[in-house]
C-alpha positions as CSV (number, residue, x, y, z in Angstrom):
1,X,19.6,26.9,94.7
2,X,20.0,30.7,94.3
3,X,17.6,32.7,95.9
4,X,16.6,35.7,93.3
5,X,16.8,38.9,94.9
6,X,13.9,40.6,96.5
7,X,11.7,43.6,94.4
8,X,13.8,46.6,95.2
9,X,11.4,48.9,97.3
10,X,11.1,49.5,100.8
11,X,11.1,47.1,103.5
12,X,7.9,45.8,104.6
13,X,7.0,47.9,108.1
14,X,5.7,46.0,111.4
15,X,2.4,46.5,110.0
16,X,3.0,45.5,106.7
17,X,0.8,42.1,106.6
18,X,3.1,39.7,104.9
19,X,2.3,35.7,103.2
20,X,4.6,33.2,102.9
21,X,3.2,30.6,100.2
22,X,4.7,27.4,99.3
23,X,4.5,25.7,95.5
24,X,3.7,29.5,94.4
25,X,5.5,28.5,90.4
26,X,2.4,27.5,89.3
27,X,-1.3,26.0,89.8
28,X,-3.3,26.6,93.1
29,X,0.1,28.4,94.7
30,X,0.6,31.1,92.2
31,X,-3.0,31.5,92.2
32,X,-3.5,32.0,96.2
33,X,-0.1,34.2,95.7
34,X,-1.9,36.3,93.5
35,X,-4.9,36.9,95.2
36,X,-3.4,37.9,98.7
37,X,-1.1,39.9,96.5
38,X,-4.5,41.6,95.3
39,X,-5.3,41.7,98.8
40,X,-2.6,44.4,100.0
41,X,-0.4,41.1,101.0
42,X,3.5,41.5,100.3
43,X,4.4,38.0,99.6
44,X,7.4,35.2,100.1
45,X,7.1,32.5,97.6
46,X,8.6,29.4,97.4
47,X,9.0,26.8,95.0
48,X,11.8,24.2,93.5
49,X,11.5,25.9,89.6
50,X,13.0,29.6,89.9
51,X,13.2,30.1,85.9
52,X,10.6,28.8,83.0
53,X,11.8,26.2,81.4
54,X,13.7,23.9,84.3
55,X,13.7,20.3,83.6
56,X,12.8,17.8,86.7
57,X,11.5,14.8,87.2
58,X,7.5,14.8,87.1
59,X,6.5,11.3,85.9
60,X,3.7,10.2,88.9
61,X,4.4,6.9,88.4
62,X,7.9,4.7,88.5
63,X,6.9,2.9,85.4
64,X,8.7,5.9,83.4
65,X,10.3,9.3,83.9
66,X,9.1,12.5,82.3
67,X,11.5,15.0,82.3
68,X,9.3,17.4,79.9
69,X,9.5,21.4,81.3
70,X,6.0,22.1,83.2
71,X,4.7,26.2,82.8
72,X,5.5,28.7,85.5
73,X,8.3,29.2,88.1
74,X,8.8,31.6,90.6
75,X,10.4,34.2,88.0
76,X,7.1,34.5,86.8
77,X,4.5,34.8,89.8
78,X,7.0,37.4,91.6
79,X,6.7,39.4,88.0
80,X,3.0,39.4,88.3
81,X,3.3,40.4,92.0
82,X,5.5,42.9,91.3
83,X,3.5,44.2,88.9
84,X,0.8,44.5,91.0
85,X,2.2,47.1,93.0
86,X,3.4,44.5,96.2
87,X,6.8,44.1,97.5
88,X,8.0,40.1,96.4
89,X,10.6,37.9,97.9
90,X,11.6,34.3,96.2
91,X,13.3,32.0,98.5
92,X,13.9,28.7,96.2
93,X,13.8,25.8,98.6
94,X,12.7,22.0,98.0
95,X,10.1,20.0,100.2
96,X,12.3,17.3,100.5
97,X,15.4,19.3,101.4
98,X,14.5,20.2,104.6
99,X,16.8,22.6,106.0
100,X,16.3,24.6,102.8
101,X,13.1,25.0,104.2
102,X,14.1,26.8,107.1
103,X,16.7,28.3,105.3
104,X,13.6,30.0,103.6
105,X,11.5,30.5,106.5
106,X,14.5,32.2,108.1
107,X,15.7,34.7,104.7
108,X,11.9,36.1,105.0
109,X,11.9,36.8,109.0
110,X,15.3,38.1,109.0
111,X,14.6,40.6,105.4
112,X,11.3,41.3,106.2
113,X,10.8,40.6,110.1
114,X,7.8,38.6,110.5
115,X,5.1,35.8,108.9
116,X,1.1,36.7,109.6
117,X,0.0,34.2,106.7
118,X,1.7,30.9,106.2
119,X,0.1,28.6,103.4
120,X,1.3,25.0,103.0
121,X,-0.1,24.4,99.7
122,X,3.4,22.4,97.7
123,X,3.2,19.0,97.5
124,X,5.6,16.1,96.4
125,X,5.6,16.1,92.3
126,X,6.9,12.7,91.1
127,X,6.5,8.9,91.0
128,X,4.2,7.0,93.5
129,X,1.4,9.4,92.7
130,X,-0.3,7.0,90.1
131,X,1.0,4.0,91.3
132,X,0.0,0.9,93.5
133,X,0.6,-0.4,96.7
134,X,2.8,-3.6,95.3
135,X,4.4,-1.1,92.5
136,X,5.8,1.9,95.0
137,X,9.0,1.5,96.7
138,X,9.4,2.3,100.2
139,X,11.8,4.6,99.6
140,X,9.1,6.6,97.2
141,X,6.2,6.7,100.2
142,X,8.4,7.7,102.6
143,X,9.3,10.9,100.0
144,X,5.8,11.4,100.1
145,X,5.4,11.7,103.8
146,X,8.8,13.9,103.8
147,X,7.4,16.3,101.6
148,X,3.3,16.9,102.2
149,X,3.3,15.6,105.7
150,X,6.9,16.9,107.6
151,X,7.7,19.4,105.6
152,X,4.9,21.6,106.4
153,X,5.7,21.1,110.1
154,X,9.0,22.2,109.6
155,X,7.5,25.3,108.7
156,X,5.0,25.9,111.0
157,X,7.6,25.6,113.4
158,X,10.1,27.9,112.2
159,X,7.3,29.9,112.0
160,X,4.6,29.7,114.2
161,X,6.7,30.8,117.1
162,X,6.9,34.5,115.5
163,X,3.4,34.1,115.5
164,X,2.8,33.8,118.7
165,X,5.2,36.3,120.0
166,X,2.6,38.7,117.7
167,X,0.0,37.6,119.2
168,X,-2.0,36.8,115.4
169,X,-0.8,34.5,112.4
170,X,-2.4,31.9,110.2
171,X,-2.0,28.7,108.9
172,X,-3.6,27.0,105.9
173,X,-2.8,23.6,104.8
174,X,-4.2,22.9,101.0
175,X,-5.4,19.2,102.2
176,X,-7.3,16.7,99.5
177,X,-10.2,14.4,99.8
178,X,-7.6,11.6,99.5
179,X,-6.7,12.5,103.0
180,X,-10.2,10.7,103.9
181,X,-12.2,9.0,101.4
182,X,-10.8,6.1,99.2
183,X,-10.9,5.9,95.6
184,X,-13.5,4.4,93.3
185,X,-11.0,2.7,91.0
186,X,-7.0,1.7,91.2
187,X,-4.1,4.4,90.6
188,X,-3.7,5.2,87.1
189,X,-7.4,3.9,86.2
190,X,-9.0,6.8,88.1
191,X,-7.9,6.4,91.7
192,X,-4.8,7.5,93.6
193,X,-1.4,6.1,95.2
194,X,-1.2,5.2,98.7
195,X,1.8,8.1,98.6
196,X,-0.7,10.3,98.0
197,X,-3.7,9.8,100.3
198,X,-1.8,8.4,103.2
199,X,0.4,11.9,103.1
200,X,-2.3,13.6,102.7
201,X,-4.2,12.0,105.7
202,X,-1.0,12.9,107.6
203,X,-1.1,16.7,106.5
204,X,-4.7,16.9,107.3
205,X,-4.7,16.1,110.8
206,X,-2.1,19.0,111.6
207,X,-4.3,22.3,111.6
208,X,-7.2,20.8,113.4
209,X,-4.5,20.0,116.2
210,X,-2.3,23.4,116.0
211,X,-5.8,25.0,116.2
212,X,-5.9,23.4,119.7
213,X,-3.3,23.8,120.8
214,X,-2.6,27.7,119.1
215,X,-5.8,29.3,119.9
216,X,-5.3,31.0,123.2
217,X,-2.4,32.4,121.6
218,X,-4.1,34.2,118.7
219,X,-2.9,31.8,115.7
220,X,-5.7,30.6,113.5
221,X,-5.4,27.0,111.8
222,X,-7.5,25.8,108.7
223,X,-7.4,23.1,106.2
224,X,-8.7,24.0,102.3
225,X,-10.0,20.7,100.5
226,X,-9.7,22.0,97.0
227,X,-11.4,19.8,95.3
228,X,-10.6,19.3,90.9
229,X,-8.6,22.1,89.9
230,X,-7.9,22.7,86.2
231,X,-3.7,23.6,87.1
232,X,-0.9,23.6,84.5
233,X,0.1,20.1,85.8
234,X,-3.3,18.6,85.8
235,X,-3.5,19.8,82.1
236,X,0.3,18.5,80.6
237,X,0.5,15.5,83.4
238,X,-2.8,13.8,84.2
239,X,-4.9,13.0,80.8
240,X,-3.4,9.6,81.0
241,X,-4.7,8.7,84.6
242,X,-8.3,9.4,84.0
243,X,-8.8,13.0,84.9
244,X,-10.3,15.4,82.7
245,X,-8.8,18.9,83.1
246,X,-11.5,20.4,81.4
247,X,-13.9,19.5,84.5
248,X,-11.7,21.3,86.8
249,X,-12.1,24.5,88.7
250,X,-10.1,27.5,88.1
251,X,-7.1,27.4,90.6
252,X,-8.5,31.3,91.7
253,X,-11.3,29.9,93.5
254,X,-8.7,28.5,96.1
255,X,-7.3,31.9,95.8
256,X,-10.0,33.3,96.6
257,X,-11.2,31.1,99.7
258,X,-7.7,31.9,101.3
259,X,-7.9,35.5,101.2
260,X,-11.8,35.4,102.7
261,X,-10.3,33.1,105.7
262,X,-7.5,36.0,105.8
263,X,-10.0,38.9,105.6
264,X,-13.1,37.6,107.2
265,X,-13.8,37.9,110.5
266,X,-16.5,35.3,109.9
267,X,-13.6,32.7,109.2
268,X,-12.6,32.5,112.8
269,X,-15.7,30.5,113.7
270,X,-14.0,28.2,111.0
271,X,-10.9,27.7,113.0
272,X,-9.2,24.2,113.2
273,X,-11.5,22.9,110.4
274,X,-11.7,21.8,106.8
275,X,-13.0,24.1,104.4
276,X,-14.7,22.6,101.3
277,X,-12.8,25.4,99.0
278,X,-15.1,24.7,95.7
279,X,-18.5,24.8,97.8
280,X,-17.5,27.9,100.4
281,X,-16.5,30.2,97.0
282,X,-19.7,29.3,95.3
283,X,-22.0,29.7,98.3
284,X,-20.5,33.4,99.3
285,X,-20.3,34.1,95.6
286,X,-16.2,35.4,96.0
287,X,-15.5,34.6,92.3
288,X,-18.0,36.8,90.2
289,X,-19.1,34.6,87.3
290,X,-18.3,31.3,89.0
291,X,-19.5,28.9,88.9
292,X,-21.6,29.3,86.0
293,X,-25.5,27.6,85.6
């Protein structure tokens, strides 16, 4: 992949605070990228799609491929960052690829010296999502685990370590109640893949154990349960599973929980636990208008 160049200002300076988002094309990533952008944050984003349009596969279950563009790529969130008056750097990298993850990790530290904010929010997009234990190859779960589980710990440690030598950084992992509670129904009646929850339950043990073992060295550790969130995916991808997009938060509400754990001194009481994103935006009222009655 070919990284797009950065937004031609100045160099961030040491104090510049700087977030380095993953799955930032589109749904809850671009959203969070947004709001720290808001926040004074300059911002790395990652993703695989680097121009609208891009064709992959996206199909959640092996019973057929879909191959249909999804909205949004890192083109357009560093645009909007841009625009915003923040300095934006795109680093195209895949979850699955991981040395392109630390070939990303690395391109930020060495252009713009160091990570305070790293947000593990992409996830594997493809088949084994909607599909059942005797239906998903082996090869398929382990992709899963490669992608929402390891690949976020490749980061943290290509990253974390800066952190430390700062003395200050945090990590948020976008976790799921999949991670810990079983469905109601089967996948594709309702439910959800074993690719998915068990990944998940993988991904969600991390920050409560980097909190541990991080703390005395100033780095901060959370997990953001998101709950239904109305993203571009849900909307083109999901109608066919059983989930209605129209019930579904606004993807800024995650947004705006991960810049209050970023801003708030409050939040470090939070530290090494799982935030219930929906129900902490609603009860501090950070989303004017939201929910409504």
């Amino acid at each position: 992949m070919t990284p797009l160049e950065p937004t031609p200002t100045a160099p961030p300076t040491s104090s510049s605070r700087i977030a380095f988002v993953t799955g930032a094309s589109r749904g809850i990533g671009k959203a969070i990228a947004l709001e720290l952008a808001a926040a004074g944050f300059d911002i790395a984003i990652t993703a695989r799609t680097v121009h609208e349009g891009e064709s992959r596969e996206h199909s959640s279950t092996v019973r057929r491929s879909d191959m249909t563009p999804l909205p949004g790529s890192l083109e357009t969130t560093a645009g909007m960052i841009a625009e915003m008056g923040r300095r934006v750097l795109t680093v195209p990298a895949d979850l699955l690829d991981h040395p392109s993850l630390v070939t990303a990790a690395y391109t930020v530290l060495d252009q713009w010296g160091h990570v305070d904010v790293l947000v593990n929010n992409g996830r594997y997009i493809g088949p084994g999502h909607m599909d059942q234990i005797l239906d998903t190859p082996v090869r398929v779960l382990r992709d899963h685990l490669e992608a929402n589980a390891l690949a976020p710990i490749v980061l943290l440690k290509a990253l974390a370590p800066h952190m430390v030598t700062r003395g200050s950084g945090t990590i948020i992992n976008i976790t799921s109640t999949a991670a810990y509670q079983d469905p109601t129904e089967p996948a594709g009646s309702g439910g959800w893949g074993l690719g998915y929850g068990f990944s998940k339950g993988a991904l969600h043990r991390i920050a409560g154990i980097a909190a541990v073992e991080l703390r005395d060295r100033g780095v901060r550790a959370f997990n953001i349960q998101p709950g239904f969130i109305a993203t571009e995916r849900i909307a083109q991808d999901m109608a066919a599973f059983g989930f209605d997009v129209s019930t579904g938060a606004p993807a800024v509400v995650i947004g705006k929980v991960c810049r209050w754990l970023c801003e708030s001194p409050d939040a470090n009481e939070l530290n090494g636990t799982t935030i219930q994103g929906q129900e902490l935006c609603a009860r501090l009222g950070l989303l004017s208008g939201w929910p409504t009655a």
